[in-house]
C-alpha positions as CSV (number, residue, x, y, z in Angstrom):
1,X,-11.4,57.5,71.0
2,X,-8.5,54.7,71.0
3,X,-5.4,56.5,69.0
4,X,-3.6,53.8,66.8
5,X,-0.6,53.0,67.7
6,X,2.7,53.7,65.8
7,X,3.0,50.3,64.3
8,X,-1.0,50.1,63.0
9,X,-0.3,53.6,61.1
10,X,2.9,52.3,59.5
11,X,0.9,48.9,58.1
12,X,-1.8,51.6,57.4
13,X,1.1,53.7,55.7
14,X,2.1,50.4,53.8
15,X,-1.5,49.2,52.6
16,X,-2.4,52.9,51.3
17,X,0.7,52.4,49.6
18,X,-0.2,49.4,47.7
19,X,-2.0,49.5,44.5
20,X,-5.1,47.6,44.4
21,X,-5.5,44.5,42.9
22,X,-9.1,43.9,42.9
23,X,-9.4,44.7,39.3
24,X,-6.1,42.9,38.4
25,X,-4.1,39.6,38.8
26,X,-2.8,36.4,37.1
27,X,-6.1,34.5,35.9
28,X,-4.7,30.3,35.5
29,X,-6.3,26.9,36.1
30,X,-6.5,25.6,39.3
31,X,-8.3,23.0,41.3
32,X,-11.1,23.7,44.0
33,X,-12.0,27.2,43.1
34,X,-13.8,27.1,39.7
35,X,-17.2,26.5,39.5
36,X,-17.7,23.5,36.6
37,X,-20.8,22.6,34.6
38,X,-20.5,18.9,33.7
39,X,-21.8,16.6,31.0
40,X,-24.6,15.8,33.7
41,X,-26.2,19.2,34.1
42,X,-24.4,19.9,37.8
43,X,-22.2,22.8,39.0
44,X,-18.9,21.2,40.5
45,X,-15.3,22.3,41.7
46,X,-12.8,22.0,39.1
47,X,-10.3,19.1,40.4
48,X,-6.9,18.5,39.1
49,X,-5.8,15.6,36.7
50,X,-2.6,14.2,35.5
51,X,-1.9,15.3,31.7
52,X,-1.2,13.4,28.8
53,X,2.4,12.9,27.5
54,X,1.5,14.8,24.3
55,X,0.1,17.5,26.3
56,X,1.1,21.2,27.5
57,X,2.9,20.2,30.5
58,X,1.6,21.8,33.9
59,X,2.9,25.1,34.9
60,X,3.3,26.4,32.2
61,X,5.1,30.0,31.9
62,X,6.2,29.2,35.6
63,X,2.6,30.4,36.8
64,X,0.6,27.8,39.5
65,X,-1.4,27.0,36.2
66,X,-2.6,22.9,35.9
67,X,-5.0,20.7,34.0
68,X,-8.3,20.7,35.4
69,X,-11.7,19.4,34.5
70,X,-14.9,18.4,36.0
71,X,-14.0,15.0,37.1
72,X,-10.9,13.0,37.1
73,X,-10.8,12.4,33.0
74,X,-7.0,12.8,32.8
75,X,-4.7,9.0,31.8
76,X,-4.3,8.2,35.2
77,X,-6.3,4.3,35.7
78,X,-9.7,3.8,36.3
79,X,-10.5,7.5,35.8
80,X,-13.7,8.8,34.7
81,X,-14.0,8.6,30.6
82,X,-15.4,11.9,29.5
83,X,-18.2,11.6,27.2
84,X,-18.1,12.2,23.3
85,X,-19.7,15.2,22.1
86,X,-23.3,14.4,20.1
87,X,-23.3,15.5,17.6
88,X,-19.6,14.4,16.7
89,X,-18.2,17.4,15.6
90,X,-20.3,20.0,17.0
91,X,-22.5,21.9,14.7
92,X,-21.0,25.6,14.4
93,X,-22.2,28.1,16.4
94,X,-22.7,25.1,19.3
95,X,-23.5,26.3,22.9
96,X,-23.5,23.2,24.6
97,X,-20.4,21.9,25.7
98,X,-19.0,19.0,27.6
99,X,-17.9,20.8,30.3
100,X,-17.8,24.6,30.8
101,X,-15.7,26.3,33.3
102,X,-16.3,29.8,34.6
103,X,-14.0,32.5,35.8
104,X,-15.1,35.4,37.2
105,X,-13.3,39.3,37.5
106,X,-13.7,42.5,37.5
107,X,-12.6,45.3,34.6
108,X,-11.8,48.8,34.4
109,X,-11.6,50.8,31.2
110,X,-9.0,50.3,29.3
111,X,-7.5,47.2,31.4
112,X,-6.2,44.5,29.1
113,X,-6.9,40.3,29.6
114,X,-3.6,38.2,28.2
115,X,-4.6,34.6,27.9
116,X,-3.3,31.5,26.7
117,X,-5.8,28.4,26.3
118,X,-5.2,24.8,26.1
119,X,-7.3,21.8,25.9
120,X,-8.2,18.2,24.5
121,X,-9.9,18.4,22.6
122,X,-10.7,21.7,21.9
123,X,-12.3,24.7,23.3
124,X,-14.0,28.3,22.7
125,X,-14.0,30.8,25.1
126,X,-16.5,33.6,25.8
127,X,-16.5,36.8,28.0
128,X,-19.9,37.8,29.3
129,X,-20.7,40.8,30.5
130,X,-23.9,40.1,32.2
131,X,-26.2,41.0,29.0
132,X,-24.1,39.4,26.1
133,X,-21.2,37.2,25.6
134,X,-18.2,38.1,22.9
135,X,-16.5,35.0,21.5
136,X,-12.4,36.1,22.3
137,X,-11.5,32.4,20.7
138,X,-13.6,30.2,18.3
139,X,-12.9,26.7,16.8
140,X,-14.4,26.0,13.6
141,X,-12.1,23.0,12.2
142,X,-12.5,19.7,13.8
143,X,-9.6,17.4,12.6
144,X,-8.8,15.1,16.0
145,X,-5.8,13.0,16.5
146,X,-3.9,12.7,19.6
147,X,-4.6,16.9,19.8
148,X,-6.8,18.8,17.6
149,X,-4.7,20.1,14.2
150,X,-5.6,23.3,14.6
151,X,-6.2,25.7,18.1
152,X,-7.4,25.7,20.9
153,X,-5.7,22.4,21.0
154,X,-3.7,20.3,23.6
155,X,0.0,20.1,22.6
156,X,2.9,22.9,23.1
157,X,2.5,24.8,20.2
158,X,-0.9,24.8,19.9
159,X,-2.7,27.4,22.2
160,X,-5.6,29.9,21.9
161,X,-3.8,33.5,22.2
162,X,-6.7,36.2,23.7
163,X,-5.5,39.6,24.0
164,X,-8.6,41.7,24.8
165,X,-8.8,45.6,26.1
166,X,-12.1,46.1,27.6
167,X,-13.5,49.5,26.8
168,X,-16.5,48.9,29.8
169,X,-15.7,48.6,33.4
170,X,-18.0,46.5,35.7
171,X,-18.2,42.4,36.4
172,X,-17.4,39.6,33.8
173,X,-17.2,35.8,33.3
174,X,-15.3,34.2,31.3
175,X,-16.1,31.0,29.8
176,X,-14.2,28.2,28.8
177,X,-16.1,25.9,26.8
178,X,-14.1,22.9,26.4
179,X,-15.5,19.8,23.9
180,X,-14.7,16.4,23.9
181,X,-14.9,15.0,20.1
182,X,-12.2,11.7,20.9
183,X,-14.2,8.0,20.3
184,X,-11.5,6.7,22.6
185,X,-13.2,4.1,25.2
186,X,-10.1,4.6,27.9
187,X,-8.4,6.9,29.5
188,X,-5.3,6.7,27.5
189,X,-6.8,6.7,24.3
190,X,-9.3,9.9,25.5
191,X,-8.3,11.9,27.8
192,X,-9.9,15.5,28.6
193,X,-9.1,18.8,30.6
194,X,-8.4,22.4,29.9
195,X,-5.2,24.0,30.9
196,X,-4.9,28.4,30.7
197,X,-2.8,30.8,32.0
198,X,-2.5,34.8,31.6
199,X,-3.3,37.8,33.6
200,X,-5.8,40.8,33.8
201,X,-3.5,44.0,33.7
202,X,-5.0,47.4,35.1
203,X,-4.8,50.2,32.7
204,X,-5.0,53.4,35.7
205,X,-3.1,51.5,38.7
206,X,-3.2,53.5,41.9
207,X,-0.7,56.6,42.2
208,X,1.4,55.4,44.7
209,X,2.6,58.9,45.1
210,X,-0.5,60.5,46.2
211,X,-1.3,57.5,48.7
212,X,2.3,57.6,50.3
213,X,1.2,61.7,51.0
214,X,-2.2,60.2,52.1
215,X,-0.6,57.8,54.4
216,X,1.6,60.4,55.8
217,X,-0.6,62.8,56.8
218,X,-2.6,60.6,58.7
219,X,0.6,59.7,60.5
220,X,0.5,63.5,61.5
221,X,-2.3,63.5,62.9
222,X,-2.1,60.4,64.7
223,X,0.8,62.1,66.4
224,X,-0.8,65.8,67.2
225,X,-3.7,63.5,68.6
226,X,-1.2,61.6,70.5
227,X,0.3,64.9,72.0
228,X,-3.3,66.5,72.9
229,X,-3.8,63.0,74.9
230,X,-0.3,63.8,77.1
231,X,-1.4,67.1,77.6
């Protein structure tokens, strides 16, 4: 049996020390990583785009948190126009969005999700728990000028707040479902993305206490195995 050295049971040490963070973590928009449904029917990666003046500016809350959606449909030129939602405004209680962006995690009792949700035009956002979806953030009101009046929405001020404890640990999705209601034929006149940055908190993180004991009696007997080898 191959003993570990010193310097393996002091990362060990430093690992059991560590809370985990499986069930934990910042949760923001980023490009490459986010499975996207768009207008088309077809499962994409989320890409980056370059916001709006009017817009939330990237980054928001310092976090690595940008404008995404499923194709280039930010101002830049010669950008992909993202379609107009039919019917213009959705019907209430509308499940099909222009584009709907996933993001998947994993809950323990108790553990609280803090969100905040931007987008042109607007979105909703769902959590699914594998059998049903709760709706944390609706939008009912459709008045569109350069942002929607009312949130989710695209400027500063105007974000979706989700604060949500979840009393039922296992695997979730959240869903983003972002609608484009602008007539604009251009980029500049109609641009569209989703911008949201928060974290999942744990409610029952790891006694660090109990794994530094854990750690340390391991280290013990890695050393008494250590002096049975010299004998």
């Amino acid at each position: 049996m191959r003993i570990p050295t010193g310097l393996s049971i002091g990362m060990l040490v430093i690992a059991l020390a560590v809370p985990s963070a499986v069930s934990a973590g910042p949760i923001t928009s980023r490009p490459g990583d986010l499975v996207v449904l768009s207008p088309l029917g077809v499962e994409s990666l989320a890409v980056a785009i370059a916001p709006h003046g009017a817009w939330q500016p990237n980054n928001p809350n310092n976090t690595d948190a940008v404008w995404i959606s499923y194709a280039l449909t930010g101002v830049s030129p010669n950008n992909v126009v993202a379609p107009t939602h039919s019917p213009n405004p959705p019907a209430p209680g509308d499940f099909t969005p222009t584009m709907r962006i996933t993001e998947d995690l994993w809950a323990g009792v108790g553990d609280t999700l803090s969100l905040r949700v931007w987008a042109d035009d607007t979105a909703k956002v769902y959590l699914w728990n594998g059998l049903s979806a709760a709706l944390l953030f609706d939008h009912t009101t459709w008045q569109q000028s350069t942002c929607e009046t009312f949130p989710i929405s695209c400027g500063p001020t105007q974000f979706g707040a989700i604060n949500y404890t979840f009393e039922t640990a296992g695997n979730y999705t959240l869903y983003f479902d972002a609608y484009q209601i602008g007539t604009g034929a251009t980029n500049d006149s109609n641009p569209f993305g989703v911008l949201y940055e928060g974290s999942l908190t744990s409610a029952v993180p790891e006694p660090v206490s109990t794994l530094l004991l854990l750690g340390l009696g391991l280290v013990g007997l890695a050393g008494a195995a250590r002096r049975g080898v010299r004998k």
